[in-house]
N, C-alpha and C positions, 0 to 999 in steps of 0.2 A: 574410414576417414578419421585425420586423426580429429579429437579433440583439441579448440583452438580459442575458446570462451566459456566463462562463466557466468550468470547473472540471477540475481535473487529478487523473491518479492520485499516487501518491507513490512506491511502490517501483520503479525503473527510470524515472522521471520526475522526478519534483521532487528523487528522491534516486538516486543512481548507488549501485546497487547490483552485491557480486560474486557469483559464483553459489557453490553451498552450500559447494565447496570451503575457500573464503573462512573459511568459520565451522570446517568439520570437519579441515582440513588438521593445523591446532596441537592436534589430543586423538590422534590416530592414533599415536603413540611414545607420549604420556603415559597412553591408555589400551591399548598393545598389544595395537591392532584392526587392520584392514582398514576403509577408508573406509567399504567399501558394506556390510561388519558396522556399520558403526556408524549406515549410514543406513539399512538393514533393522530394526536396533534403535528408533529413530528414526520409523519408518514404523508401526511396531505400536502405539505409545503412543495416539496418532489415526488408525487408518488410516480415517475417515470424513471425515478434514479439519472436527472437530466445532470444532476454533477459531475456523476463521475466520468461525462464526456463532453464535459464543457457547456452544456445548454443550458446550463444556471453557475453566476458568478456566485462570490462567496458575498457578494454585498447582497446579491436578490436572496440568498438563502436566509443570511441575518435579518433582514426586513422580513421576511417572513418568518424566524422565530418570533419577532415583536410585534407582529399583529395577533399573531397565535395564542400567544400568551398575554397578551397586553404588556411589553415591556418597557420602563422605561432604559432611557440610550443608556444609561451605566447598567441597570440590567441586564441588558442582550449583550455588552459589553463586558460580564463578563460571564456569560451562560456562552460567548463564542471561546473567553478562552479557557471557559473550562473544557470546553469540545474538545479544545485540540490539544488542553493535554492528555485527557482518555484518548484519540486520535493516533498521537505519538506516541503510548505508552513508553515504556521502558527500554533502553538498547540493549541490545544483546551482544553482551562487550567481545564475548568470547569470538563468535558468529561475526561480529565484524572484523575481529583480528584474522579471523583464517580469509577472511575475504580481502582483506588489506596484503596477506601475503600471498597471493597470488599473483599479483604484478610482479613483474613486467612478464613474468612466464605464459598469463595466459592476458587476454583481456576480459575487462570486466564490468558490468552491467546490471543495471536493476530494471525489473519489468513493473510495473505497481496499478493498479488498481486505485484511483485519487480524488482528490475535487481539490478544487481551487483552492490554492491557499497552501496546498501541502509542501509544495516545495520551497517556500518562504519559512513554513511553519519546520518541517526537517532539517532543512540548510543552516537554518539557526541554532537549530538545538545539538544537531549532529553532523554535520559537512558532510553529505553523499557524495556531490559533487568532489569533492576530495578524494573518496576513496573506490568511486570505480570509474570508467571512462564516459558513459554514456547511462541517462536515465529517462527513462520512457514514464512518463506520466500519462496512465490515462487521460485524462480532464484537459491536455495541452494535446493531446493529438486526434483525441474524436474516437477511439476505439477504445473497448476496454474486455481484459480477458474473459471468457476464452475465446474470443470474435479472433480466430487465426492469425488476422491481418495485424495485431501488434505482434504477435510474434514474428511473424514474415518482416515488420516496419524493423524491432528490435535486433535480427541478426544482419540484415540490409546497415543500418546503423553501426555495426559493431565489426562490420565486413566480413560477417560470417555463413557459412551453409548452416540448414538448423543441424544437419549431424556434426557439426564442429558445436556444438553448441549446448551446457548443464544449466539446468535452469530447476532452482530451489520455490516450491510454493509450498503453503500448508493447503490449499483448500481443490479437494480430487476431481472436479471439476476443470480447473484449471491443467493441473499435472494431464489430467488425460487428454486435452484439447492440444498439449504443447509435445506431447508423446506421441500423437498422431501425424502429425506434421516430423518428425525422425528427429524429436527435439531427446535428449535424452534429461528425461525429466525426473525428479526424484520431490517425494513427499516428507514435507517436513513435520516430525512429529517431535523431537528434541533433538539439541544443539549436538550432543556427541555422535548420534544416531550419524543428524546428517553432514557431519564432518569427515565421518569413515565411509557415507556413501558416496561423494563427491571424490574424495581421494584415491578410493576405488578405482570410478572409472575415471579420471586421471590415468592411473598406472597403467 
């Protein structure tokens, strides 16, 4: 069957991200904590990971950094946007151009892993929406990888069978839950890597 779509994750793929350090490093002197005090604090707000399927907005999340911490509203104000610039890290300009030039040849799709907020916080900074057809946000649809059924929701979406179907993640979990379903799934470890293994199987 041929190949008939593409679709990538976003955090550690389309976007270089650093790990939570990144976010928590700059509160550690300003709120005179201990890192893993503040990501135990941190931890409690959702420890169900109710985000990233929607069972916590990004308002109950903030209201819960500021009771945690004792914030006032211009501190949690801007302890959210420092979230979400660690969140969004960096784009991966190259990684999105090869993914921009796959239209109209193939169609094209992001699966993602999210919480509230992200696609306002993305759209802004980098227009997904723009450059592929269809984006699956866990946190809008109630499923989050590797739970099959976004993948099933994701080529349904895209009008695809999952063997018409490349789908780029970093994290092996995911790749092997979308592999098992006849997703042909490839692991992302760097840009060139997986630009030659997409193109691949293309050919």
């Amino acid at each position: 069957m041929a190949i008939r779509a593409v679709a990538f994750d976003i955090g550690g793929v389309l976007e270089k991200v650093d790990d939570l350090d990144g976010w928590l490093r700059q509160w550690v002197d300003r709120l005179g904590l201990e890192q893993a005090s503040i990501e135990t604090r941190l931890g409690r707000i959702d420890p169900r990971q109710m985000m990233g399927t929607g069972e916590m907005s990004e308002a109950e999340f903030r209201d819960g950094c500021r009771e945690a911490f004792g914030f006032s509203e211009t501190d949690v104000d801007e302890f959210m946007a420092a979230m979400w610039d660690w969140y969004c890290g960096e784009l991966d300009t190259e990684l999105v151009a090869f993914a921009g030039e796959l239209r109209p040849a193939y169609r094209t799709g992001i699966i993602s892993n999210s919480a509230d907020g992200a696609r306002r916080e993305e759209q802004g900074r980098y227009g997904f929406e723009q450059l592929v057809d269809d984006i699956v946000y866990s946190h809008e649809v109630g499923l989050a990888k590797p739970d099959p059924r976004i993948y099933r929701l994701a080529c349904e979406r895209l009008g695809v069978a999952p063997e018409e179907l490349v789908f780029i993640d970093d994290t092996p979990r995911c790749v092997d839950a979308a592999n098992a379903l006849g997703i042909h799934a490839v692991l992302h470890h760097s840009t060139p890597e997986t630009i030659r293994a997409v193109t691949a199987l293309l050919a």
